[in-house]
C-alpha positions in Angstrom: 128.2 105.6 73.5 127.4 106.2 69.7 128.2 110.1 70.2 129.2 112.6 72.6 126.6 115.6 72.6 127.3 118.2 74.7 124.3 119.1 77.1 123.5 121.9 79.5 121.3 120.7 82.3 119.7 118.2 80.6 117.3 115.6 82.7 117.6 112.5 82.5 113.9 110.5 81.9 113.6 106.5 82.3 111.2 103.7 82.0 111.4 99.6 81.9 108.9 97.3 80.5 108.0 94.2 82.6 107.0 94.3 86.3 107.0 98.3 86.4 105.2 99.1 83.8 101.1 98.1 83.6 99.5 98.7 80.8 102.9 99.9 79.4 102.0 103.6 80.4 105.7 104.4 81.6 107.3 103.0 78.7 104.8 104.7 76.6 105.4 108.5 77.8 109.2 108.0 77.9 108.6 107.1 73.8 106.2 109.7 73.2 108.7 112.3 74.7 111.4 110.8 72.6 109.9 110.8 69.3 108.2 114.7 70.6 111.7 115.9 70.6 112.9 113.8 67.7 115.4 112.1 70.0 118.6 110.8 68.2 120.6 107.6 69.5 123.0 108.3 72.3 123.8 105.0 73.9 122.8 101.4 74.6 123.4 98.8 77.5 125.4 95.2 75.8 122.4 93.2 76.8 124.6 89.9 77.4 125.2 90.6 80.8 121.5 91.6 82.1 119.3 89.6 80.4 118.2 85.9 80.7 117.5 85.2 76.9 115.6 81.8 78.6 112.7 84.3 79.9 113.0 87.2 77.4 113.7 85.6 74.1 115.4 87.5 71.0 112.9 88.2 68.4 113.1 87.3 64.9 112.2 90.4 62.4 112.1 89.9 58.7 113.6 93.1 56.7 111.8 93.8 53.7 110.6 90.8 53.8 113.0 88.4 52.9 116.7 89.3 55.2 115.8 87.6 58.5 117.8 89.6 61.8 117.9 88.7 65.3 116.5 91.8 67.7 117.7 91.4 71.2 116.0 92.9 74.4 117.8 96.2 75.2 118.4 99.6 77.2 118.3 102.7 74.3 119.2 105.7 75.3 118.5 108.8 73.5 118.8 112.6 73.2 116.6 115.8 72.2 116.0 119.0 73.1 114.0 122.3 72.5 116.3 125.1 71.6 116.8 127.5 74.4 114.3 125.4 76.6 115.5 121.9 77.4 117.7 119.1 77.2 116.1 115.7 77.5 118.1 112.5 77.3 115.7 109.6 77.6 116.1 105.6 78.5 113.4 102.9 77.6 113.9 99.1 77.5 113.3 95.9 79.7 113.9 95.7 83.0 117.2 93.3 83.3 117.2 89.9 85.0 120.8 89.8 86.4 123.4 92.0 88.1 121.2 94.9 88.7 123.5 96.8 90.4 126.1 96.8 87.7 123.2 97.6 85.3 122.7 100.5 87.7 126.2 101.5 87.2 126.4 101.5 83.7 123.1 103.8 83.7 124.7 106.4 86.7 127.7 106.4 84.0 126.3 107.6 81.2 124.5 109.9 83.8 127.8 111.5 84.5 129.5 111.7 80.9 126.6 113.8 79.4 126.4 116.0 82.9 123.1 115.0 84.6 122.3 115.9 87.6 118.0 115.4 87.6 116.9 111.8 86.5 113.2 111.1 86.4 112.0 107.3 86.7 108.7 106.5 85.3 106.5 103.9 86.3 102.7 102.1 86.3 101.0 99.7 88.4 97.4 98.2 88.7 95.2 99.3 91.6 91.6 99.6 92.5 91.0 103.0 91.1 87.9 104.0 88.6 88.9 104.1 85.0 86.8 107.6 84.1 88.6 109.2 86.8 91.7 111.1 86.1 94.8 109.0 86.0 96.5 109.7 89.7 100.0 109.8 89.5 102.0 109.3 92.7 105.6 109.3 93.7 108.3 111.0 95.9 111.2 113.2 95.4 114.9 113.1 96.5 114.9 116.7 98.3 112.2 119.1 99.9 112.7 121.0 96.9 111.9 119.0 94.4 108.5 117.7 96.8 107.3 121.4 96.5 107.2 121.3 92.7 105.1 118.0 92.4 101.5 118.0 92.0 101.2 114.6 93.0 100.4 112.5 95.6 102.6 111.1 98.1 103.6 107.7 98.1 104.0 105.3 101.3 104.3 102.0 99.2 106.7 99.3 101.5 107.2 95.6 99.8 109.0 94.5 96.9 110.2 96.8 94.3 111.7 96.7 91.1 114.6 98.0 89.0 113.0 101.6 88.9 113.2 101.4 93.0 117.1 100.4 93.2 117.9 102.8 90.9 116.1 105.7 93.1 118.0 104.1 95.6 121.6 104.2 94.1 121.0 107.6 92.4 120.8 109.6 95.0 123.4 108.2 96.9 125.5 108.7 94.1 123.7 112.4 94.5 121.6 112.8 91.8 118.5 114.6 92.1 115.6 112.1 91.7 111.8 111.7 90.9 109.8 109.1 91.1 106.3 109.2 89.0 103.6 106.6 89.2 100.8 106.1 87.5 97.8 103.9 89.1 95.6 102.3 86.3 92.5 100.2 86.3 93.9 96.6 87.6 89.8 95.8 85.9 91.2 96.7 82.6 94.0 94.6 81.2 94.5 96.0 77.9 97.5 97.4 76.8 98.9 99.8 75.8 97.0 102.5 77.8 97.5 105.9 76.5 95.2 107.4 79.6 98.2 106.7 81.9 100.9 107.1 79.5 99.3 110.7 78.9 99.2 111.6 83.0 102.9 110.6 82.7 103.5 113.1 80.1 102.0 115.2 82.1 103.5 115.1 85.1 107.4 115.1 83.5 106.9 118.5 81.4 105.3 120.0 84.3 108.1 118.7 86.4 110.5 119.8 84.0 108.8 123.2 82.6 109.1 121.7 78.8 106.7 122.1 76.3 105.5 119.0 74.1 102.2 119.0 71.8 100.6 116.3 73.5 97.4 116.6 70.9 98.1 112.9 69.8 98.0 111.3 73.3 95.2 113.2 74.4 93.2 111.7 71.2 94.5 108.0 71.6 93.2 108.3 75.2 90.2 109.9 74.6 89.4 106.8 71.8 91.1 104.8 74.7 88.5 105.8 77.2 85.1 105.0 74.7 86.4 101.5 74.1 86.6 101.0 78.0 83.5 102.3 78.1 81.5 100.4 75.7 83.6 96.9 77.1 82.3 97.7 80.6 78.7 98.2 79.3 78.6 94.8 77.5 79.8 92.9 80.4 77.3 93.3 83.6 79.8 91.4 85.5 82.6 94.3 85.0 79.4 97.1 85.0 78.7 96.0 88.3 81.9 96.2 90.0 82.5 99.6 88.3 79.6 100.6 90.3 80.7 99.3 93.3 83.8 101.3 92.8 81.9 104.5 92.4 79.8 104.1 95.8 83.2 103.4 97.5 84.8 106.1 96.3 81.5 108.4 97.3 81.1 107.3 100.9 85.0 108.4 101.5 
């Protein structure tokens, strides 16, 4: 841990990139709240043990053009908060390839030094849902409680998960209170990122959370988002058609 702030109640906020995160709409709210708050570094997961540098290669970046430096894949965690509102200490990174339950360990760790006790996992996933509807976001909760304050709909989703599911899993048997946010995107539309569902993420967290965040910016990238959809769909008959097929569906429900 690169310091040791000292939090009141703070929640806990998380996304991976990979397999639960389409259009990279989870990873993209948990960086918009970040840079909202003007998050500082807190913490980062050694990558050597998670990753398999085989299937998620290190990058090479060139500083100021010349220096040449090696940027591995990584777990950042960091920290913000609006006086006398809220304490937010976020996580954003790949989803690791090995030993997931001692990468859920190190996470529920850091949980406990900086007094957690509500963690919020983020993700996105593709479905057959129109794209100039309203994002839906669905999830679950850990308590009763926590189901009454989310505007969402209910998930029933059984089959393979990912990290974000184990770590529900191991979080609130380690008794954390947990949330679980999903955002269902166009699976028509593969362009990322998408701000539409990154925005209903937002959303749904400072809701959730009872947080304010000016979330001007993401409401103009999606906006922009949505017209470039828009005038794809129209120049492909193809994709036009199907969208209408969609919209007939969803009117004879």
């Amino acid at each position: 841990m690169q310091v040791q702030p000292k939090l009141a109640n703070a929640s806990l906020v998380l996304a991976f990139d990979g397999w639960n995160d389409a259009g990279e709409a989870a990873t993209g709210a948990v960086r918009f709240l970040s840079e909202s708050l003007a998050a500082a570094p807190l913490a980062e997961i050694d990558p050597e043990e998670y990753y398999d540098f085989t299937v998620r290669r290190p990058v090479v970046r060139l500083d100021q053009g010349t220096m040449r430096r090696i940027e591995w894949p990584s777990f950042d965690f960091r920290f913000g908060s609006i006086p006398e509102r809220c304490e937010l200490v976020t996580g954003v990174g790949a989803e690791p390839h090995l030993r997931w339950r001692g990468f859920c360990d190190q996470v529920i760790r850091l949980a406990r030094s900086v007094d957690v006790k509500r963690v919020v996992l983020l993700g996105s996933f593709l479905a057959d849902v129109l794209y100039t509807r309203p994002v839906r976001v669905s999830g679950f909760a850990s308590s009763p409680e926590l189901v009454a304050k989310l505007t969402i709909e209910p998930t029933g989703y059984e089959g393979p998960t990912g990290i974000v599911g184990v770590l529900a899993d191991l979080l609130k048997i380690e008794g954390f209170e947990v949330v679980s946010l999903w955002a269902g995107l166009p699976h028509y539309i593969s362009v990322s990122p998408n701000p539409r569902g990154s925005l209903a993420l937002v959303q749904a967290v400072t809701e959730l959370l009872q947080f304010p965040v000016d979330r001007s910016p993401l409401e103009s990238a999606a906006a922009e988002f949505e017209q470039q959809i828009s005038k794809l769909v129209a120049s492909d008959p193809a994709l036009a058609d199907y969208v209408k097929e969609l919209k007939r569906r969803e009117f004879a429900q």
